[in-house]
C-alpha distance (Angstrom), angle and dihedral (degrees) to the residues before:
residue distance angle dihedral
X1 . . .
X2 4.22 . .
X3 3.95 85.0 .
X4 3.94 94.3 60.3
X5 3.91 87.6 32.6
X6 3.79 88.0 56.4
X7 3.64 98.6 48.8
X8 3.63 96.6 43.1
X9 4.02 88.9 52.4
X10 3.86 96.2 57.9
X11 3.69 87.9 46.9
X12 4.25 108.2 134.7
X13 3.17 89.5 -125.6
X14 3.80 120.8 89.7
X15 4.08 102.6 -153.3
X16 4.07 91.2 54.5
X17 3.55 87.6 53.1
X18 3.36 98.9 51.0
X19 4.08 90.5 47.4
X20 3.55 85.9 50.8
X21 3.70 102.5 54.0
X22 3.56 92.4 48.7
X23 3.83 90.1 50.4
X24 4.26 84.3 50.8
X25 4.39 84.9 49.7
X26 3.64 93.5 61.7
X27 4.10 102.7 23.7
X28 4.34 81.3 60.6
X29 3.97 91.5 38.9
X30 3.74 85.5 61.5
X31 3.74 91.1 48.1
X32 3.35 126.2 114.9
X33 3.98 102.6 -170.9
X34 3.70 119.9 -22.1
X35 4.48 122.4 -152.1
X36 3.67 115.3 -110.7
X37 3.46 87.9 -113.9
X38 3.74 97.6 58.5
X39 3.54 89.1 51.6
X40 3.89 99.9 50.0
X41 3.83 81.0 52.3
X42 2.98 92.6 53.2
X43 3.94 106.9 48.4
X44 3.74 81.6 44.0
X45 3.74 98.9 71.3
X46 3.90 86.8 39.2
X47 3.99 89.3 50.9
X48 3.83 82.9 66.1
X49 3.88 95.3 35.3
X50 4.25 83.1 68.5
X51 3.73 89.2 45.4
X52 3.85 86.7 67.4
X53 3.83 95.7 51.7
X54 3.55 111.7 101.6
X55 3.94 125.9 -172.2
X56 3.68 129.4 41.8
X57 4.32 89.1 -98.8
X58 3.76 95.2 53.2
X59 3.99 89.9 39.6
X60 3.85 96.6 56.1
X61 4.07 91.5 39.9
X62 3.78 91.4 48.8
X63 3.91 89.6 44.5
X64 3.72 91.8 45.4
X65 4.44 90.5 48.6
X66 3.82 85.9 55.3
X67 3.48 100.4 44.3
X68 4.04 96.0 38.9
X69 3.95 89.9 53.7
X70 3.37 92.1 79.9
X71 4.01 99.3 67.9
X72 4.39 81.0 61.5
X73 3.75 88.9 60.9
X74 3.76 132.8 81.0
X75 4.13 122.5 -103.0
X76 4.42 90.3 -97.8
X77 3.82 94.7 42.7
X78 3.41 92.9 43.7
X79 4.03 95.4 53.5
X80 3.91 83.6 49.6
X81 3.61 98.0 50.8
X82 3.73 90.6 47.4
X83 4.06 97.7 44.2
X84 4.60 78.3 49.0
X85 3.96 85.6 64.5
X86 2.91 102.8 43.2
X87 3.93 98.6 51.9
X88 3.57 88.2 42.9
X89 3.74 94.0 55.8
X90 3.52 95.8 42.9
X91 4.04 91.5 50.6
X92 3.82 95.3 44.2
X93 3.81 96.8 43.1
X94 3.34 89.8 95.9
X95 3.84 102.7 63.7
X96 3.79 94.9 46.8
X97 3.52 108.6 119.7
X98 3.72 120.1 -143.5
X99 3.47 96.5 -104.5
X100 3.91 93.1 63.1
X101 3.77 96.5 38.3
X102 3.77 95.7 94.4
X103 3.72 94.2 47.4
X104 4.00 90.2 45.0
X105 3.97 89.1 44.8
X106 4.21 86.5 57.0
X107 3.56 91.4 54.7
X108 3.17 100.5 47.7
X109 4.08 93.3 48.5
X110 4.09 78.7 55.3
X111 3.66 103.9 50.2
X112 3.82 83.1 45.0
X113 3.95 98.2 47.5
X114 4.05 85.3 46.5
X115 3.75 97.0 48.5
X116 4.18 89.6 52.1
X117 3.78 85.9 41.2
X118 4.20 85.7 55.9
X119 3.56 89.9 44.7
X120 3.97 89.7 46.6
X121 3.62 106.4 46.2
X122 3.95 81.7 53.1
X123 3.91 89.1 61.4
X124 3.42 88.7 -105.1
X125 3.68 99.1 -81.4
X126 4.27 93.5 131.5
X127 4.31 81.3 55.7
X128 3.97 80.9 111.4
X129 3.95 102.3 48.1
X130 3.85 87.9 45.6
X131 4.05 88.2 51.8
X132 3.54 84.1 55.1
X133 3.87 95.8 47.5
X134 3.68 87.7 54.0
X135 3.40 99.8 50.2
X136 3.98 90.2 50.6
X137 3.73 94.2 36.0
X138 4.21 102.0 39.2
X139 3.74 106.3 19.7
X140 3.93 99.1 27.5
X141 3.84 100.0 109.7
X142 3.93 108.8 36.7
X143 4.13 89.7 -158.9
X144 4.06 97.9 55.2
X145 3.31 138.8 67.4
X146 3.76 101.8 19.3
X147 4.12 87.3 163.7
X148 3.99 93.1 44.9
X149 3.98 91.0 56.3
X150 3.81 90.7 36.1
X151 3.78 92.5 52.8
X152 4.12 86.1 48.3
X153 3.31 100.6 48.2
X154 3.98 93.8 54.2
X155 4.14 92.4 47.8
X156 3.59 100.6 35.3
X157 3.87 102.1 86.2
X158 3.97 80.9 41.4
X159 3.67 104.8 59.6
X160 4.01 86.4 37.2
X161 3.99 89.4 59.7
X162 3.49 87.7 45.9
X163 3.41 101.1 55.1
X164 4.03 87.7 41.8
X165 3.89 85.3 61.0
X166 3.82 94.7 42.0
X167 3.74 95.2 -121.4
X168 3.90 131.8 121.4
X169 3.63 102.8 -113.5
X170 3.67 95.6 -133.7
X171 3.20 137.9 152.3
X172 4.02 102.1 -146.6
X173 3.70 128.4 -167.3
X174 3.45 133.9 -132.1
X175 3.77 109.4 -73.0
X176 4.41 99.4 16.5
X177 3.57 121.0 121.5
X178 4.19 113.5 -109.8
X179 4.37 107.9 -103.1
X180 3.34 118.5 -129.0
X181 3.91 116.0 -101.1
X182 3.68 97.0 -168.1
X183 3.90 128.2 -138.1
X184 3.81 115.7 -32.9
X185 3.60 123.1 -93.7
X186 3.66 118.1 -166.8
X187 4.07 107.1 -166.9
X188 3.39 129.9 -146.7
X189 3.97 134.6 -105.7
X190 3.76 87.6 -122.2
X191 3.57 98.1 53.1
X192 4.11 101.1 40.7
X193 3.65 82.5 54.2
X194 3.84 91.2 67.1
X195 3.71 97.3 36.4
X196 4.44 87.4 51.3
X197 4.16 89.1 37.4
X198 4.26 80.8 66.7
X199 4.00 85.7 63.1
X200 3.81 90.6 44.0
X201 4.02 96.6 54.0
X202 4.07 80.1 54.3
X203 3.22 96.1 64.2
X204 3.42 91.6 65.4
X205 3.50 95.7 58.0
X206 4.04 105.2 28.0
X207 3.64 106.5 90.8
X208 3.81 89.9 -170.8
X209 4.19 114.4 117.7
X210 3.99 79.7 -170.1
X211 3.58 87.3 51.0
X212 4.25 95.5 44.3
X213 4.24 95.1 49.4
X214 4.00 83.7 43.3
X215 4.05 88.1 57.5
X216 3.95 90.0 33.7
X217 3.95 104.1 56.8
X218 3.86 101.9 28.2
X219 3.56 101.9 43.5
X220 3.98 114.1 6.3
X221 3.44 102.1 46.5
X222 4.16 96.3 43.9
X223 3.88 87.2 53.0
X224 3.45 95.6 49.3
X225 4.26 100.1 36.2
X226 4.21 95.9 113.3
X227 3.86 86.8 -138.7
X228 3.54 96.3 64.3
X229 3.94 88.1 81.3
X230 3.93 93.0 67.4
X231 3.57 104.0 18.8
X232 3.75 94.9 59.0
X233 3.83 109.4 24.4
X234 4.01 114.1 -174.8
X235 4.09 86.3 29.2
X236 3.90 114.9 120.7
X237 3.68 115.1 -98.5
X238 3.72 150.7 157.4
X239 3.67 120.6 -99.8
X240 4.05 111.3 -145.4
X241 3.62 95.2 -107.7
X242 4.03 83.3 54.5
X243 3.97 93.2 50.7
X244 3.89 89.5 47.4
X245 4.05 88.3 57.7
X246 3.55 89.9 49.3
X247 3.79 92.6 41.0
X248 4.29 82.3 57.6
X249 4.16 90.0 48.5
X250 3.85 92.4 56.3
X251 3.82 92.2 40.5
X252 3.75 85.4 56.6
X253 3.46 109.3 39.7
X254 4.39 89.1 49.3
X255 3.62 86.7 52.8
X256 3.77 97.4 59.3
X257 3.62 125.1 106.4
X258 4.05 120.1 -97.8
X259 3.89 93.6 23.4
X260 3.57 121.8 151.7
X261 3.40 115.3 -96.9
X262 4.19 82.1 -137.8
X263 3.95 91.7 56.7
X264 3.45 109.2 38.8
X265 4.01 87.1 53.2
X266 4.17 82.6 53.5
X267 3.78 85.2 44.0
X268 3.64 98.6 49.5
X269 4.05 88.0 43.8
X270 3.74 91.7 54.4
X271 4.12 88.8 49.0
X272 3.78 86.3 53.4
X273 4.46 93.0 46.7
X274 3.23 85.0 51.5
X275 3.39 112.0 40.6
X276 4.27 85.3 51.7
X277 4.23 89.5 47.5
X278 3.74 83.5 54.1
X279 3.52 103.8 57.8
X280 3.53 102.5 29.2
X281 4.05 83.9 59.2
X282 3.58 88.5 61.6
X283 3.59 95.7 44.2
X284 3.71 89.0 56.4
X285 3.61 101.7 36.4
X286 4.05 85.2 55.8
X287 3.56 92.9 51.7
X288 3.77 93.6 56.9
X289 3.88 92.7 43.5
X290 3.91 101.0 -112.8
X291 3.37 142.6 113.3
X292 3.91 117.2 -89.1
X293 3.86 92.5 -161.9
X294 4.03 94.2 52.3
X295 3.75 100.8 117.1
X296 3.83 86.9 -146.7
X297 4.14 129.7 58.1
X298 3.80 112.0 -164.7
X299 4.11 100.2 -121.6
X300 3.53 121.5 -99.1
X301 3.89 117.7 -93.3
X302 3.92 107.3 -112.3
X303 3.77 123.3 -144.5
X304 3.98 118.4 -108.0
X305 3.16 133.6 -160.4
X306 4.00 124.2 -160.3
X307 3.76 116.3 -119.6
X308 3.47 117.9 -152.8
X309 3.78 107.6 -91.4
X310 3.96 80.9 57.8
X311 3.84 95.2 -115.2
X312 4.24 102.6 131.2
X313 3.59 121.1 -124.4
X314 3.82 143.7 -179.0
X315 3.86 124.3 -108.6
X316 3.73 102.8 -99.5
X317 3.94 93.2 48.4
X318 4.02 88.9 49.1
X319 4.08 87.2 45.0
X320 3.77 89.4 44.9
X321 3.60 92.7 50.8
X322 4.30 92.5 48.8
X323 3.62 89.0 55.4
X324 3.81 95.2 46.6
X325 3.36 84.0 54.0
X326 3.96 101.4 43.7
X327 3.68 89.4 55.2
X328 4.11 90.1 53.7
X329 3.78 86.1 54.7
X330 3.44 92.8 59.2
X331 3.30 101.1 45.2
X332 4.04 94.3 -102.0
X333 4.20 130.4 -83.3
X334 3.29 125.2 -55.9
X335 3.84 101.9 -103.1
X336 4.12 91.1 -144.2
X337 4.27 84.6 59.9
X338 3.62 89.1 51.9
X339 3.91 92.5 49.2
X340 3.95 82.6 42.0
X341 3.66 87.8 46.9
X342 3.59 95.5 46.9
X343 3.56 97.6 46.9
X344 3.56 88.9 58.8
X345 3.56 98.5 49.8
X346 3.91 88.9 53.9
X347 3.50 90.9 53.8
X348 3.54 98.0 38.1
X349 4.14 79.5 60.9
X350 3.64 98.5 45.7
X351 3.69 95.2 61.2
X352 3.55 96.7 41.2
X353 4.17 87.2 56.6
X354 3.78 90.5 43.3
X355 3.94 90.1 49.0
X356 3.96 89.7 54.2
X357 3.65 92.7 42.3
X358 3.51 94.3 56.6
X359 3.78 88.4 40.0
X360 3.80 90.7 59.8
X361 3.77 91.4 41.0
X362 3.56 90.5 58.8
X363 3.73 96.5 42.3
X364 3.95 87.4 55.8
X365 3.74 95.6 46.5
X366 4.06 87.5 51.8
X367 4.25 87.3 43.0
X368 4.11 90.3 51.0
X369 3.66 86.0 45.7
X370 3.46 104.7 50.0
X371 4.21 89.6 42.5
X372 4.12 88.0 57.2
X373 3.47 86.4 53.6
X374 4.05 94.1 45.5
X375 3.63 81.7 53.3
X376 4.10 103.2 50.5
X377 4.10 89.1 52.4
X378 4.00 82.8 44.3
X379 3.94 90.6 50.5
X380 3.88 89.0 35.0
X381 4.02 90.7 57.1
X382 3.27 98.4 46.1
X383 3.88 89.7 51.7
X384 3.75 84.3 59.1
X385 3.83 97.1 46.4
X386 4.51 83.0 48.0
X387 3.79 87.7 54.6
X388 3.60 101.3 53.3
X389 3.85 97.8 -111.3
X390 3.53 118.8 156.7
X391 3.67 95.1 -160.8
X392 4.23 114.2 60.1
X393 3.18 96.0 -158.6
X394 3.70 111.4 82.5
X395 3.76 102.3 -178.6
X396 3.40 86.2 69.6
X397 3.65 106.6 47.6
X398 4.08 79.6 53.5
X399 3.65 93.7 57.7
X400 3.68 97.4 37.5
X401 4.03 83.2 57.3
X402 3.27 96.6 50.3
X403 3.57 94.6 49.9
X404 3.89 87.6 54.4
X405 3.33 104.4 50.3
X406 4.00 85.3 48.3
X407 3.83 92.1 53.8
X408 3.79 97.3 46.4
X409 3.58 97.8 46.8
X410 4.29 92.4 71.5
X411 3.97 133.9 -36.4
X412 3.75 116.8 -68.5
X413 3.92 108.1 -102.9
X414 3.24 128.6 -121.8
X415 4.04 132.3 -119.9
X416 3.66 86.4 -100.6
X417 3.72 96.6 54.9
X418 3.86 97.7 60.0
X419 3.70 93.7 69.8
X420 3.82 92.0 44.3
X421 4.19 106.2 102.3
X422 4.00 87.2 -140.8
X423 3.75 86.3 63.5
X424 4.36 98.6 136.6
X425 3.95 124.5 -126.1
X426 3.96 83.6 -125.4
X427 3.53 89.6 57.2
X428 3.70 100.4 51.8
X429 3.85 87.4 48.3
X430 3.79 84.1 78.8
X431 3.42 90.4 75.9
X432 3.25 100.8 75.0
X433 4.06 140.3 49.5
X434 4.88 106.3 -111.5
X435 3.96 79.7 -153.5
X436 3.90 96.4 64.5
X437 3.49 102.3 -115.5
X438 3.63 107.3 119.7
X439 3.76 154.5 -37.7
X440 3.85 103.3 -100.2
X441 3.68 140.2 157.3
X442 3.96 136.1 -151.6
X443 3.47 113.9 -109.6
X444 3.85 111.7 -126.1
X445 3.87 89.2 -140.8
X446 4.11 80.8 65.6
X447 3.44 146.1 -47.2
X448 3.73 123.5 -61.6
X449 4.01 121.1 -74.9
X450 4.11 105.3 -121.7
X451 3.95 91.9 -175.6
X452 3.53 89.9 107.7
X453 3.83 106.6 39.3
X454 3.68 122.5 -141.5
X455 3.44 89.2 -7.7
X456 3.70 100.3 77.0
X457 3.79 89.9 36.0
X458 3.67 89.3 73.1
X459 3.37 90.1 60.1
X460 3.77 121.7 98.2
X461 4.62 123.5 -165.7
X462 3.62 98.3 -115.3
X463 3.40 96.1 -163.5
X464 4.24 86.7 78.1
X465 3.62 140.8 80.1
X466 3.36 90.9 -91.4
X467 4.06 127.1 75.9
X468 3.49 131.6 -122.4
X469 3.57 127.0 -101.4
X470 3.74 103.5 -151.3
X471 3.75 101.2 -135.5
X472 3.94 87.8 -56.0
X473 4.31 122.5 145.1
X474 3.77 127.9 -131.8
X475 3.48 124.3 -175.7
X476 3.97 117.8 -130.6
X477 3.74 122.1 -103.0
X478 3.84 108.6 -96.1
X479 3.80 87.6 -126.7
X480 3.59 144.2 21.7
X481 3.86 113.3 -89.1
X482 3.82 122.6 -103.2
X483 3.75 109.0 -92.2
X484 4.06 88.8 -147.5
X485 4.51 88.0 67.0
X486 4.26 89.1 40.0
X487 4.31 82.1 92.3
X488 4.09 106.6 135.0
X489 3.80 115.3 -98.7
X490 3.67 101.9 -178.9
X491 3.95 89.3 91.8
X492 3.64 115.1 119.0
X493 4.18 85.3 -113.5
X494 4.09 89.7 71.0
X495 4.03 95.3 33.1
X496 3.82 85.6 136.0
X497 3.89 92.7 52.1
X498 4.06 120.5 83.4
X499 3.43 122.0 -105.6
X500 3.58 115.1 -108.7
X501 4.18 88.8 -112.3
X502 3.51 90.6 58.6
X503 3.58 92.4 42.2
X504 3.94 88.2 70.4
X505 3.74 81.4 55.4
């Protein structure tokens, strides 16, 4: 049934579409568990249902039908549906094209605000099965979706403080209606600690540095910032005890065997945040005489001021009201500066999101890069380990070998001998490297260092006769030279002639 559902819902044309999704409403309402492959079906043929919604009005109420559907569904269906979107997203991030990223970044903020909304209204008891949907879903395949998880981690904490408050989150243009938020749903210490303990288990496995500051400033460092208590009361938060549980998780997960050097530096950085928001919390909360563990912080009292009919009001409404009135005074703004205005403040947003988006484009392509070349040395060490070899690194061995075979075959000459006619063919073959690495000389100070492999073979003593080589490769002759065209040339009669050194050059 998802197959014919998924077909139907990327149909072109926008009425069958529309039938079809609310044939999908009611065929999951009646649903009593669904596979994970029926619902990865499913969200596929409504991942290209959103591709055919145009316009920022038929984006957010498309976005908003997908992610409200889950409040119709049952507790198991509803953790399936979820855990569908957010595999699909994180598999087909990678073939959305700039011009749809905006529109795909809203519906994912929706989906995401509804699923902690689902969780919410429930009194968060499902906090753990949606941890574990978002560890499948999100962080379930360490090499894809770098922009996905990226995109997540800097909305997460966002759309969770939304919900908290009971608003949508949005940020509406001129001229759209206001969403509804629902009720407010303050969570629990105990319960954002499993929902943020998802995001520390992937650091352990995320390789990305993009991927570890993304976690670190947007979501780390607000939950543990000791001033988040007072400064924004009803917001959720972590309660010391909460941070010092978390501060344990990261401990443990860096300390494991065959962690990324990468992660357990990230993990060991979050132990430390933590660990610091913790008891600086407590300091504070002591010096003001409460509790730091109270889940709740009465609000802060704000200032009023008395307008002049007598009724009180806050700051902004009294500032609103002055510039209502300053723009009456003067007559009010021209409307074509506000269009000009406006215009400018569009575009001034446009190229700020296509800067970042190219940003994080980039920062993936370098990520993917440097993990294919993580994984060549990986395959290339475990070649070595296969064969036997009791020294991993291979370049080495080759240079090493090369050296060898140079040093038995005759003694190395001195400076003198090079402008000596009698000078041998076998000789001048220790110039050079019979595996094709390089063109390289022995010192006379001492023989060359091999510590570095190839590397230092392509290095040449300046200070010689001979010249240096600058890193550059040479093949080696097929054959030995003739011993009948070995005659010296460094006489003054064939000054103008090179000298057989530099004619290896």
């Amino acid at each position: 049934m998802s197959s014919s559902f998924a077909k139907k819902l990327a149909d072109s044309d926008k009425k069958t579409r529309d039938k079809t999704f609310v044939a999908v409403a009611k065929w999951l309402g009646a649903r009593e568990t669904i596979t994970a492959l029926e619902a990865k079906k499913l969200w596929r043929g409504l991942f290209y249902s959103y591709w055919h919604a145009d316009g920022r009005a038929t984006q957010l109420d498309v976005a908003n039908k997908m992610g409200a559907l889950v409040h119709d569904l049952n507790r198991d269906v509803a953790m399936a549906y979820i855990e569908a979107f957010m595999w699909t997203m994180r598999t087909e991030w990678g073939g959305i094209d700039k011009h749809r990223m905006d529109k795909y970044c809203l519906l994912s903020r929706r989906v995401t605000h509804h699923a902690l909304r689902f969780v919410g209204e429930r009194g968060w008891d499902a906090s753990e099965a949606l941890a574990g949907a978002m560890a499948s879903g999100i962080f379930g395949d360490s090499n894809r979706g770098i922009g996905f998880k990226l995109h997540i981690a800097g909305s997460f904490l966002t759309e969770l403080e939304a919900v908290c408050a009971g608003v949508s989150g949005l940020e509406l243009e001129e001229g759209e209606e206001e969403v509804d938020g629902g009720v407010a749903v303050p969570i629990a210490s105990e319960d954002l600690s499993r929902l943020v303990e998802t995001f520390v288990q992937a650091l352990q496995r995320e390789e990305s540095a993009v991927l570890h500051k993304r976690m670190r400033e947007e979501l780390f460092a607000p939950l543990a910032d000791a001033s988040r208590m007072w400064d924004k009361p009803g917001a959720p938060r972590l309660t010391p005890n909460s941070m010092k549980k978390l501060c344990e998780v990261a401990i443990t997960l860096g300390a494991e065997n065959g962690v990324d050097d990468a992660c357990r530096e990230a993990l060991y950085e979050l132990h430390a945040l933590l660990k610091k928001g913790a008891s600086k919390t407590v300091k504070e909360a002591t010096a003001r005489g409460e509790d730091p563990e109270a889940e709740e912080i009465a609000p802060a009292k704000k200032k009023k001021k008395a307008a002049k009919n007598g009724v009180e009001m806050n700051g902004k409404k009294e500032k609103k009201k002055k510039k209502e009135k300053s723009q009456k005074n003067d007559g009010g703004a021209d409307e074509d500066d506000d269009d000009a205005k406006e215009a400018a403040t569009k575009e001034k947003k446009r190229r700020k999101r296509e800067k970042r988006l190219a940003e994080e484009e980039a920062m993936e392509k370098r990520s993917t890069k440097k993990q294919k070349k993580a994984k060549k040395r990986d395959a290339e060490r475990e070649a070595d380990v296969a064969n036997g070899s009791s020294e991993p690194n291979g370049s080495k061995l080759l240079a090493m070998r090369a050296l060898d075979r140079a040093n038995t075959a005759s003694p190395t000459p001195s400076l003198e001998s090079y402008d000596s006619g009698s000078m041998s063919p076998r000789s001048k073959r220790l110039m050079w490297n019979d595996d094709a690495v390089t063109y390289s000389f022995p010192d006379v100070r001492g023989p060359i260092n091999t510590n570095r492999g190839k590397r230092n073979l392509r290095l040449t003593p300046t200070k010689t006769i001979f010249r240096p080589i600058h890193g550059k490769t040479h093949k080696a002759p097929l054959s030995a030279p003739n011993p009948s065209k070995t005659s010296s040339k460094l006489g003054p009669s064939a000054s103008k002639s090179k000298r057989p050194a530099e004619s290896f050059f």
